[in-house]
DSSP file (Angstrom, degrees, kcal/mol; ACC not computed):
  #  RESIDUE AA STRUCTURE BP1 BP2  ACC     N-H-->O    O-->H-N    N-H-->O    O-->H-N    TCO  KAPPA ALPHA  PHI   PSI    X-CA   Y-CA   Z-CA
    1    1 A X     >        0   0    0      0, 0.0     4,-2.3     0, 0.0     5,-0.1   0.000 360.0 360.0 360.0 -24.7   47.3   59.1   64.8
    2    2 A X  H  >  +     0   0    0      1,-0.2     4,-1.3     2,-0.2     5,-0.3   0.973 360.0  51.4 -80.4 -46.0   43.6   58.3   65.4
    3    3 A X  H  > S+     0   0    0      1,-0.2     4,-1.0     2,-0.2    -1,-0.2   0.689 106.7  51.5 -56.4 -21.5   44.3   54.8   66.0
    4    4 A X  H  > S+     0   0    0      2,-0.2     4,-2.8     3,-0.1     5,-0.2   0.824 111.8  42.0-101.3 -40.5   46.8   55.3   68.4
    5    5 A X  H  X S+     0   0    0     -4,-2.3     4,-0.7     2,-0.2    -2,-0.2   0.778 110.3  62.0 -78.5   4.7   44.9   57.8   70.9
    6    6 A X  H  X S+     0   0    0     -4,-1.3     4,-1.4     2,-0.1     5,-0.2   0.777 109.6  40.8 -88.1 -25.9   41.8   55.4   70.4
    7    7 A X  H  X S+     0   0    0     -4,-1.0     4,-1.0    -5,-0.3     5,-0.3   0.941 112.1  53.3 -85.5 -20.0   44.1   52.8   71.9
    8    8 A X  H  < S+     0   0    0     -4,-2.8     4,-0.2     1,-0.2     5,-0.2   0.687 112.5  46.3 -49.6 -26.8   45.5   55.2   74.5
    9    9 A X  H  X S+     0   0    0     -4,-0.7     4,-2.3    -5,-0.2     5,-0.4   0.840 110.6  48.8 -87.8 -32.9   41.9   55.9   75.5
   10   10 A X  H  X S+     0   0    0     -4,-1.4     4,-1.6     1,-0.2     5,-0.2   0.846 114.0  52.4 -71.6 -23.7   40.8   52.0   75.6
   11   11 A X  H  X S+     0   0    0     -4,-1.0     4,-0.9     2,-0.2     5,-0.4   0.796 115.0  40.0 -86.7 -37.4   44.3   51.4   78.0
   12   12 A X  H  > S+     0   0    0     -5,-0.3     4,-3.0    -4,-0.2     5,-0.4   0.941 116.4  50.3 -87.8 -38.6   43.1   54.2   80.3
   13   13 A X  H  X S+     0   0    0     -4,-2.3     4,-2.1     2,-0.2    -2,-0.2   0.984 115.0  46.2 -56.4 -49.3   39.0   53.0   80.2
   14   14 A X  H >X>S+     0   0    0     -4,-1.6     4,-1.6    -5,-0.4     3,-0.6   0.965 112.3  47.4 -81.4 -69.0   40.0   49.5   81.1
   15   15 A X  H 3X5S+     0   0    0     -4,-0.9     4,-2.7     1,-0.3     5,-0.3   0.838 111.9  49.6 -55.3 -39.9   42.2   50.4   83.6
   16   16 A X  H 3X5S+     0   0    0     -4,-3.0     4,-1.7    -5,-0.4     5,-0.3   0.989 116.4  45.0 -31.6 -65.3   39.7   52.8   85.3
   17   17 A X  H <X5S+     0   0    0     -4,-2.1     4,-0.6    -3,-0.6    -1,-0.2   0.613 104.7  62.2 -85.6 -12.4   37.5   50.5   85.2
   18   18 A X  H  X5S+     0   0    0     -4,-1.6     4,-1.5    -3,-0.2    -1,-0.3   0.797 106.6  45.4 -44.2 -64.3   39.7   47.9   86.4
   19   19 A X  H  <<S+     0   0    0     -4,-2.7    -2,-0.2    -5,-0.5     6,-0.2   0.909 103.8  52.5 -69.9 -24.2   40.3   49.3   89.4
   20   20 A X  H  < S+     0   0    0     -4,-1.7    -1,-0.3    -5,-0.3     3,-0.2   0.931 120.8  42.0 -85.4 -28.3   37.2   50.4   90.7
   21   21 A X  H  < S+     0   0    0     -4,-0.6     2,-0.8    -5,-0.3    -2,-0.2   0.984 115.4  48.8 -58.8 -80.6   36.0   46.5   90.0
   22   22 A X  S >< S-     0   0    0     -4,-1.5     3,-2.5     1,-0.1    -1,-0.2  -0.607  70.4-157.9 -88.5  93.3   39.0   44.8   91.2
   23   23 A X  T 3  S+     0   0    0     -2,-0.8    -1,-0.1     1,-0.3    65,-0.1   0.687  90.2  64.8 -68.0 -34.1   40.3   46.0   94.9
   24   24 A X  T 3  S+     0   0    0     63,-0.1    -1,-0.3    64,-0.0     2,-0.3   0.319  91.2  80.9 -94.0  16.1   44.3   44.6   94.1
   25   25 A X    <   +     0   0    0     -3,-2.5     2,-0.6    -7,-0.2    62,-0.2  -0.989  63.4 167.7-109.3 143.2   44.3   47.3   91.5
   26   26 A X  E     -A   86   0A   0     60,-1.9    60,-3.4    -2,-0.3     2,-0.5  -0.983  18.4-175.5-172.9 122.3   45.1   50.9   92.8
   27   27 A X  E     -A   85   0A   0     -2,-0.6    58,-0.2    58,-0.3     3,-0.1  -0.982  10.6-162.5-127.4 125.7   45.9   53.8   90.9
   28   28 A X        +     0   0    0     56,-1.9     2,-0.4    -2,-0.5    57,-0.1   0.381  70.0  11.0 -96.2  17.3   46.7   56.8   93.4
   29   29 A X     >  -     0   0    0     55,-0.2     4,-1.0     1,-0.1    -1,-0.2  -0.931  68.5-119.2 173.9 139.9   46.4   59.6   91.1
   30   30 A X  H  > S+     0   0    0     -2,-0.4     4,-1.1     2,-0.2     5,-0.1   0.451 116.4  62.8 -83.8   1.2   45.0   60.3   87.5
   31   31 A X  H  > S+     0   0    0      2,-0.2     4,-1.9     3,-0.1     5,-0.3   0.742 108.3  55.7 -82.3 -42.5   49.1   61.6   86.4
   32   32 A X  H  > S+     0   0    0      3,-0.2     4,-1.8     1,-0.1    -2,-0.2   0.955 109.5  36.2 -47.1 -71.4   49.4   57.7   87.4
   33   33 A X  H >X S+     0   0    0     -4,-1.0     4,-2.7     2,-0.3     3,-0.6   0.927 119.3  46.2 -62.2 -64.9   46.9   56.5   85.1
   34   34 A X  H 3X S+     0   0    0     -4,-1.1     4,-3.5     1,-0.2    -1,-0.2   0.960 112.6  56.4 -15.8 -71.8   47.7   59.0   81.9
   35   35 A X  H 3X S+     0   0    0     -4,-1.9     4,-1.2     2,-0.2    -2,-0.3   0.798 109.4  43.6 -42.1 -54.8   51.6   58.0   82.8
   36   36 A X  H XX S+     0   0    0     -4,-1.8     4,-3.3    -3,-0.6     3,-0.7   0.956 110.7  55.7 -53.6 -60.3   50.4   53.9   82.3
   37   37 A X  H 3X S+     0   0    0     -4,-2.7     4,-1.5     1,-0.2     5,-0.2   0.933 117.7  38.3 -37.2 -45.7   48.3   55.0   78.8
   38   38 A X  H 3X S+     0   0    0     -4,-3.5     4,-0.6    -5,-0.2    -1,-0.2   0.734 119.2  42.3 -94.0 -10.5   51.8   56.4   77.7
   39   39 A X  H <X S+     0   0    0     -4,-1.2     4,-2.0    -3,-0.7    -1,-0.2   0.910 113.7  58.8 -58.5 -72.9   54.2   53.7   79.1
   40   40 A X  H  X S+     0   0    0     -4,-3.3     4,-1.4     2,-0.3    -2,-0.2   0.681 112.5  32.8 -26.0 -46.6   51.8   51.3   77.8
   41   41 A X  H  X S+     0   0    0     -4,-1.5     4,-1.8    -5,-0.2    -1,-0.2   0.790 113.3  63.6 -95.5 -25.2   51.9   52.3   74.3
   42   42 A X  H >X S+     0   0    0     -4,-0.6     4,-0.8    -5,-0.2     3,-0.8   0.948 113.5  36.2 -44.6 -68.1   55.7   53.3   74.6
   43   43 A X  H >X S+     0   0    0     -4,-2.0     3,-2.1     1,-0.3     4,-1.3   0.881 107.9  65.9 -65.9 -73.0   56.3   49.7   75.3
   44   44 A X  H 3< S+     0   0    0     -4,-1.4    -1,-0.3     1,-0.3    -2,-0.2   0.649 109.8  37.9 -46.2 -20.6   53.7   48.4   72.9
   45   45 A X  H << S+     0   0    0     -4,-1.8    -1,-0.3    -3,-0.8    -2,-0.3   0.772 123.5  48.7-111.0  -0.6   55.6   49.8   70.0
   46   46 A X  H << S+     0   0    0     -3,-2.1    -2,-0.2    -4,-0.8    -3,-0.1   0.818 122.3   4.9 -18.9 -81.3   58.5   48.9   71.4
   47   47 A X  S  X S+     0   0    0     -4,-1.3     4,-1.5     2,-0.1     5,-0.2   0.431 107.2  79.6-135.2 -30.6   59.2   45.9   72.8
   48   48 A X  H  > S+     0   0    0     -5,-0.4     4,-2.0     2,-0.2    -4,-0.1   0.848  90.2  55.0 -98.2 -41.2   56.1   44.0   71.9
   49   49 A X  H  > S+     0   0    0     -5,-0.2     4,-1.0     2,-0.2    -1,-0.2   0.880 111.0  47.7 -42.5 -47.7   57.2   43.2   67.9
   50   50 A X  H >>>S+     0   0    0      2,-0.2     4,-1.8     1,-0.2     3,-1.2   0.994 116.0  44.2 -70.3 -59.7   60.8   41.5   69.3
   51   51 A X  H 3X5S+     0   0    0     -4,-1.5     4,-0.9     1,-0.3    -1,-0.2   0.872 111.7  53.9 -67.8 -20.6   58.8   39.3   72.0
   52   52 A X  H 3<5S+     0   0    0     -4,-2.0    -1,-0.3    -5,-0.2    -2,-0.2   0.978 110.0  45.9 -81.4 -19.1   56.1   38.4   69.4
   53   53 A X  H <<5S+     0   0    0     -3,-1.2    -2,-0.2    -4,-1.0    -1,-0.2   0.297 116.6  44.4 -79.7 -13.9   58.7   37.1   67.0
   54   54 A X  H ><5S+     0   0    0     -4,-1.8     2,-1.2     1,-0.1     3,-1.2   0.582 115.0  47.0 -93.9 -37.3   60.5   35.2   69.7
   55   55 A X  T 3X<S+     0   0    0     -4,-0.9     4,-2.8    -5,-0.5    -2,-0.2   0.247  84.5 116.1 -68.4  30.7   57.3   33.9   71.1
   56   56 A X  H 3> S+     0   0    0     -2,-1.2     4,-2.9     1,-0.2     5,-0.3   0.872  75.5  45.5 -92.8 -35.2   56.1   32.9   67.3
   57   57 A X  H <4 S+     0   0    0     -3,-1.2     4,-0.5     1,-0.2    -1,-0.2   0.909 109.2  50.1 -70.8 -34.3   56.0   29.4   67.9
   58   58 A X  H  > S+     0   0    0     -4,-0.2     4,-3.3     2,-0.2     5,-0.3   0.865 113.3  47.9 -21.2 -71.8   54.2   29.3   71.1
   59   59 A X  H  <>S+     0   0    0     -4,-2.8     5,-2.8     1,-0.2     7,-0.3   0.834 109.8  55.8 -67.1 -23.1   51.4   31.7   69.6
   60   60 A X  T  <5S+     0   0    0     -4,-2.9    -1,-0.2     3,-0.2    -2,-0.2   0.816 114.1  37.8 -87.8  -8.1   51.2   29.4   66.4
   61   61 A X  T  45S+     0   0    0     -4,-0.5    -2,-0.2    -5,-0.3    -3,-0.2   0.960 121.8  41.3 -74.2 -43.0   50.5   26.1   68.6
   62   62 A X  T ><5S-     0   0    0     -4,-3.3     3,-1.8     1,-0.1    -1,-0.2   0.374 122.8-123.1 -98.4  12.5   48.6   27.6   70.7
   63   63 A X  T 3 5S-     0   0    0     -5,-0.3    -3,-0.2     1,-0.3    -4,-0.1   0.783  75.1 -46.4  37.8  41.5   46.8   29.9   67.3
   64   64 A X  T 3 <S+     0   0    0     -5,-2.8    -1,-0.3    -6,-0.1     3,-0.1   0.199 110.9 110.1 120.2  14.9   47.3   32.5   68.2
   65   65 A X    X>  +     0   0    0     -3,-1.8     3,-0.6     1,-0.3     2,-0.5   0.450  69.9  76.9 -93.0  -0.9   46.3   33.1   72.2
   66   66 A X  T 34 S+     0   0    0     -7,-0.3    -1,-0.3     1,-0.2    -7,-0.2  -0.230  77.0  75.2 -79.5  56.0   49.7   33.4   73.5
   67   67 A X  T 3> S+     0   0    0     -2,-0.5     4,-1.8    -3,-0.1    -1,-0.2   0.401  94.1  57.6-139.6 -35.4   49.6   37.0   72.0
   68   68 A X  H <> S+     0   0    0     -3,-0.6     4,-0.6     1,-0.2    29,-0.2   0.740 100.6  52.1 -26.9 -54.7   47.4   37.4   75.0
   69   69 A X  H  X S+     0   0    0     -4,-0.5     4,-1.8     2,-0.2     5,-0.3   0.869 107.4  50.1 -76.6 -43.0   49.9   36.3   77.2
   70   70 A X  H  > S+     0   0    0      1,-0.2     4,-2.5     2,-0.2    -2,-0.2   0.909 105.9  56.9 -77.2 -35.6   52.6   38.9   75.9
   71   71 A X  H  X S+     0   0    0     -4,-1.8     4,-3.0     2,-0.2    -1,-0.2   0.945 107.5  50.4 -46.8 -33.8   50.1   41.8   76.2
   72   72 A X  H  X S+     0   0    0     -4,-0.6     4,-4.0     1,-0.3     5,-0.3   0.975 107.3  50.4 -55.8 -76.7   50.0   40.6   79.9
   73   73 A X  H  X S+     0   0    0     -4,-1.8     4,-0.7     2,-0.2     5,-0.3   0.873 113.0  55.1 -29.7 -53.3   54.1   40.7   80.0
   74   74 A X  H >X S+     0   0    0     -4,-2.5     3,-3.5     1,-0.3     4,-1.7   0.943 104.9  46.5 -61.7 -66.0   53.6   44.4   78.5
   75   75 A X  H 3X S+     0   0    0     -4,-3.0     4,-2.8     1,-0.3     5,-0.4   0.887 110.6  51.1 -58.7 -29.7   51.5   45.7   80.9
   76   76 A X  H 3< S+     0   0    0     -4,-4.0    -1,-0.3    -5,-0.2    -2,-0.2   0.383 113.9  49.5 -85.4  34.8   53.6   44.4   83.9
   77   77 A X  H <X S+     0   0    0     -3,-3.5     4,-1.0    -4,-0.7    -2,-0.2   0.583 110.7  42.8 -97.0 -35.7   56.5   46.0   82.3
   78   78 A X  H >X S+     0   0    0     -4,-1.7     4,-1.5    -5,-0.3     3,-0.7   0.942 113.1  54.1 -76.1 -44.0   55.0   49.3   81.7
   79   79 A X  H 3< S+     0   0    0     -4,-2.8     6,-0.2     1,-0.2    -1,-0.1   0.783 107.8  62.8 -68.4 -20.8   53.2   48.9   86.1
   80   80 A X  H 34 S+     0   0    0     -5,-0.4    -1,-0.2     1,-0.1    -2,-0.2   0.953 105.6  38.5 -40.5 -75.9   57.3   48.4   86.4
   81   81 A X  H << S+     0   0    0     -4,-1.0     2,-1.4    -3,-0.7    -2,-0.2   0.544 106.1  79.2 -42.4 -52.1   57.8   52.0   85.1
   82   82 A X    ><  -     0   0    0     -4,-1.5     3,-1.3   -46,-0.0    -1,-0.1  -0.431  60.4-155.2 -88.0  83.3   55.1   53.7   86.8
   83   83 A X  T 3  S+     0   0    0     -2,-1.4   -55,-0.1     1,-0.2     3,-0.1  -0.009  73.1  31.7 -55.1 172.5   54.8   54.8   90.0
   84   84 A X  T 3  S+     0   0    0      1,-0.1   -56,-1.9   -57,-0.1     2,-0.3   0.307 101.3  77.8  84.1  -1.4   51.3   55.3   91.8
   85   85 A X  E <   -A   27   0A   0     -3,-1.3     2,-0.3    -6,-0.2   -58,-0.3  -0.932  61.4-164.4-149.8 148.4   49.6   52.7   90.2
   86   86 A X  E     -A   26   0A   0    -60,-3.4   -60,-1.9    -2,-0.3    -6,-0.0  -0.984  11.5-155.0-136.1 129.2   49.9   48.4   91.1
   87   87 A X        -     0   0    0     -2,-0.3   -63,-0.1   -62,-0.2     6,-0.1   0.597  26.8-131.1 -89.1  -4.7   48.6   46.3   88.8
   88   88 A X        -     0   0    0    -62,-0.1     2,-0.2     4,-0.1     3,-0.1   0.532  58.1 -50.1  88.1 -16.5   48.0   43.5   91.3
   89   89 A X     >  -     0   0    0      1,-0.1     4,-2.6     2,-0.1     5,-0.4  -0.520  67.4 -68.9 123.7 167.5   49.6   40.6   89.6
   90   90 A X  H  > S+     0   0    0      1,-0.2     4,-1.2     2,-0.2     3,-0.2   0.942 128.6  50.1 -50.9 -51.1   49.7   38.8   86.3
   91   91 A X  H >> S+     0   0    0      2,-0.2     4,-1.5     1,-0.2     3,-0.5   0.963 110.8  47.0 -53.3 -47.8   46.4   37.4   86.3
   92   92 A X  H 3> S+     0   0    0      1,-0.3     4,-3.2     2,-0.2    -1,-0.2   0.990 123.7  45.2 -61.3 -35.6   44.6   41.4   87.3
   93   93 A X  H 3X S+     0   0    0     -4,-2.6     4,-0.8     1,-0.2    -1,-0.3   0.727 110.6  57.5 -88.0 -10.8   47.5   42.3   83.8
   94   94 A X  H <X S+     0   0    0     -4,-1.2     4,-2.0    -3,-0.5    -1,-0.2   0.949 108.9  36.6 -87.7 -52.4   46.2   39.4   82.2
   95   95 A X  H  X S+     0   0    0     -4,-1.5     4,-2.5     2,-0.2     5,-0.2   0.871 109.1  60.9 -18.5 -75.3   42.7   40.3   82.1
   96   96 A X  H  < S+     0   0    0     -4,-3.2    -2,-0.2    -5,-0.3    -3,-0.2   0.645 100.4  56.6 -31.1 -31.7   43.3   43.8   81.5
   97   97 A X  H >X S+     0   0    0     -4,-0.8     4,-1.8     2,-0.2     3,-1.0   0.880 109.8  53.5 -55.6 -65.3   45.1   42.5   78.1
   98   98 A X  H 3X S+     0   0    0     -4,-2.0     4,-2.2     1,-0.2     3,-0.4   0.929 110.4  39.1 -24.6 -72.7   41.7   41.0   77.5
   99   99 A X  H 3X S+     0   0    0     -4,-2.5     4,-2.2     1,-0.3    -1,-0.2   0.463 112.5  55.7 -86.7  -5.0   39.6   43.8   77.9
  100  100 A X  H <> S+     0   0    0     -3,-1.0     4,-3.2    -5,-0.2    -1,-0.3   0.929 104.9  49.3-100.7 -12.5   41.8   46.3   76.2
  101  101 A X  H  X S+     0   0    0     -4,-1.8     4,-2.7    -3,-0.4    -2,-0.2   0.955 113.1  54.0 -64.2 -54.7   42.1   44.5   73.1
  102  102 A X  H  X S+     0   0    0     -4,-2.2     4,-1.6    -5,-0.3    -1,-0.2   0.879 109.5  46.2 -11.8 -87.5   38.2   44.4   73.7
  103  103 A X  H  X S+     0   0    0     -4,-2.2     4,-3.3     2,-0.2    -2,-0.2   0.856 112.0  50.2  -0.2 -78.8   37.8   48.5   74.2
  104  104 A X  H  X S+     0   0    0     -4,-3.2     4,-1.9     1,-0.2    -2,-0.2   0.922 107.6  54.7 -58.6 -59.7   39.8   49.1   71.5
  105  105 A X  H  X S+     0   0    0     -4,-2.7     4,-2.6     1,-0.2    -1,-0.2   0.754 111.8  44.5  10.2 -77.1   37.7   46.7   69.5
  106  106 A X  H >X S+     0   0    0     -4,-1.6     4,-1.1     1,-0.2     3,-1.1   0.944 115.4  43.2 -52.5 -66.4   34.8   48.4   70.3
  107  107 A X  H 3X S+     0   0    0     -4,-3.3     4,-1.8     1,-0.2    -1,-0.2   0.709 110.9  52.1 -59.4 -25.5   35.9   52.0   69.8
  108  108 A X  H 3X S+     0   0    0     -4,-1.9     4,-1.6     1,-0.2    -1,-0.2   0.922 109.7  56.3 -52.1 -44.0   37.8   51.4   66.4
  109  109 A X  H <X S+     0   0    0     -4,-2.6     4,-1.6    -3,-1.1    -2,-0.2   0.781 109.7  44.1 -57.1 -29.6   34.1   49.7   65.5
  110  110 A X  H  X S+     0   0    0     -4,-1.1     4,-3.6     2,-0.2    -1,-0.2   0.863 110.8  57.8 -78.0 -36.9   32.3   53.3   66.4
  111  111 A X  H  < S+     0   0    0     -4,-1.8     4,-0.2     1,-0.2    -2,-0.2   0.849 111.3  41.9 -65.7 -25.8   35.2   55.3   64.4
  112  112 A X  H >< S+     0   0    0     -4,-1.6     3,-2.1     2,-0.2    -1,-0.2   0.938 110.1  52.9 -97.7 -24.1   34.4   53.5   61.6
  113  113 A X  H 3< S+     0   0    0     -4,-1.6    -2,-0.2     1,-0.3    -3,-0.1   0.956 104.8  59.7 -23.9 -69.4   30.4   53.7   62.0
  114  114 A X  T 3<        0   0    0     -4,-3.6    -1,-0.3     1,-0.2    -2,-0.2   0.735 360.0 360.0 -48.3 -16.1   30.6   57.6   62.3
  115  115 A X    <         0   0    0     -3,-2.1    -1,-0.2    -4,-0.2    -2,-0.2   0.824 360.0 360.0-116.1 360.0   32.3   57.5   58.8
């Protein structure tokens, strides 16, 4: 349960922080942004197992950085879903994939410091 609001929290921090950086991202409201976190992981446990398991060959030429690329595909399925909020394009969802995988990184690394 901790792992899953520490990625909810890294999905809403990168996108915050997305947006105030990057001008073609625009979140009208913080029910917007909440609403992405929960789409976002909705989706990610979804939908994201089938498309890595078609995409399996891809990610093993490429060793594993098309996995990148399907995070991307998630978030513009979840900015599908959500009103108030524009991700800007593949590239701004592509990035964002980057940097939450990042986030999360980080914060999983602090939960486990504290223990």
């Amino acid at each position: 349960m901790i792992k899953l609001f520490m990625k909810y929290l890294s999905i809403i921090l990168t996108l915050y922080l997305l947006s105030l950086v990057i001008d073609s991202i625009q979140i009208n409201s913080t029910s917007a942004l909440l609403m992405m976190g929960l789409v976002l992981l909705f989706v990610n446990l979804l939908l994201k197992p089938i498309l890595l398991l078609i995409t399996l060959p891809l990610s093993l030429l490429t060793l594993g950085l098309f996995s990148f690329i399907v995070n991307a595909w998630m978030i513009m399925i979840a900015d599908h879903f959500v009103s108030n909020l524009s991700m800007g394009g593949f590239l701004n969802a592509l990035l964002a994939a980057l940097l939450i995988v990042f986030f999360n990184h980080l914060l999983t690394g602090m939960r486990k410091e504290a223990h």
